[in-house]
N, C-alpha and C positions, 0 to 999 in steps of 0.2 A: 499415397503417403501424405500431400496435400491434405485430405481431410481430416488423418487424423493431426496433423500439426495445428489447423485451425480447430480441431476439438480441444486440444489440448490448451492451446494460446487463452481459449475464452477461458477453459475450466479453472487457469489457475490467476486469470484476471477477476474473474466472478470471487473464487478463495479470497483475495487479497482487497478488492472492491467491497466486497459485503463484508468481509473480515471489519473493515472501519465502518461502513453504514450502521452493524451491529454494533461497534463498540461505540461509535459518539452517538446514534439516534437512541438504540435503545439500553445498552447496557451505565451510561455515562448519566443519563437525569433518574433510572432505578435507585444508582448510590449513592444518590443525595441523600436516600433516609440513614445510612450505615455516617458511624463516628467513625472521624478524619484517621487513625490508624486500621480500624478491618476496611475500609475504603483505599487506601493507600497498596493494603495488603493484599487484595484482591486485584487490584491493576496490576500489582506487580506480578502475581501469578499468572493472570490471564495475559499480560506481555512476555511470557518468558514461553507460555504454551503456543501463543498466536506468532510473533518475531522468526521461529524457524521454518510459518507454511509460510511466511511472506519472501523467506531466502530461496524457497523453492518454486513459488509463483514465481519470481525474478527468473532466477535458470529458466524456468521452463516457459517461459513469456521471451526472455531473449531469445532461445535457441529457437521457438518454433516462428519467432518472427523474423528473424534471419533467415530461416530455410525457406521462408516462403517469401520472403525478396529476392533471395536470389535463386530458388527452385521455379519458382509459379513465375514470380514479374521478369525473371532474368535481369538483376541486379536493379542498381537505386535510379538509374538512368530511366527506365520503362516500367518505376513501378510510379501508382498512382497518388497524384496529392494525399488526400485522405492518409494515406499510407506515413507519409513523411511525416503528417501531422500527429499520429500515431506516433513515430518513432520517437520523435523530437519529445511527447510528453511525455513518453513512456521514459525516457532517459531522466526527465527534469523529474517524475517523481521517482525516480532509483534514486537519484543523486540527494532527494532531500529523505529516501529513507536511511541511506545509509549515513549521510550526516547525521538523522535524529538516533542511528542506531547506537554513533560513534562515539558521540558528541556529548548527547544531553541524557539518553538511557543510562549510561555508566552513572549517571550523577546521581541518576533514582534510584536505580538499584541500589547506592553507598546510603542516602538517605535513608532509603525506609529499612535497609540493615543498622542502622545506625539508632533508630526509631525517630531519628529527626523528623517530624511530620510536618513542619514548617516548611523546611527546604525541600521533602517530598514531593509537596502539593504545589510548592513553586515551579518544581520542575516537573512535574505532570503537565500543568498547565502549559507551559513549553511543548512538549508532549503534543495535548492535544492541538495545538495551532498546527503543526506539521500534518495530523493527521487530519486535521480539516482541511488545509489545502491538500493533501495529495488526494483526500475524497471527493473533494470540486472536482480536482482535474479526473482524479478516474470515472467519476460520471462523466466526464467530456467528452473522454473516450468512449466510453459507450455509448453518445450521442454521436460522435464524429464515424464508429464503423458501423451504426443501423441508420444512421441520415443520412450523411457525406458519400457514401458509397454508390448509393444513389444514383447521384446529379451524372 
């Protein structure tokens, strides 16, 4: 049961980790050639397709790192640094996606329904700062459980 919960933990971390490497390394300098409204209007689609595997990485990233705190290490007491360090980003980036979910996506979706592409791209640009830090930190993570695990 163990391996499939760490099959799963990576699967929907790798979904939600390369979901942003894709969208700011390579999807993000492509629509520089696209004007400010099909540019606007493609974010907005591909955040409305991508936003529900990221609710589902989340479930399925909590529950199998839970079960394997308290299944494998027998609770937070006997599980290992690495692990905590883990937990502790894994929380700071839910917390900043559901703020950017809550928060500042409503404002883009009103915009580019609006066709305000002014306040759009203002608030994209919001947007993407969230997503560049939660993708710092998700690479961290994948340096912190193939490095850290290690020592």
């Amino acid at each position: 049961m163990n391996a499939l919960a760490i099959a799963v933990h990576v699967i929907a971390a790798v979904v939600w980790v390369g979901g942003m490497f894709f969208a700011y390394v390579v999807l993000r300098p492509t629509l520089v050639a696209l004007d400010p409204p099909q540019r606007l209007k493609l974010w907005a689609g591909a955040f409305k397709r991508f936003f529900p595997w990221v609710w589902m990485s989340i479930i399925f990233i909590m529950a199998s790192g839970y079960w394997l705190i308290f299944d494998w290490f027998q609770g937070f007491a006997t599980t290992p640094g690495y692990v905590h360090v883990m937990h502790l980003l894994g929380w700071v980036m839910t917390l900043l996606f559901v703020y950017m979910y809550y928060k500042i996506y409503p404002a883009f979706v009103a915009a580019v329904k609006a066709e305000d592409w002014p306040s759009a791209a203002s608030v994209l640009n919001r947007i993407r700062h969230v997503v560049l830090i939660n993708l710092i930190i998700g690479l961290l993570l994948l340096i912190t459980v193939t490095a850290l695990q290690r020592l």
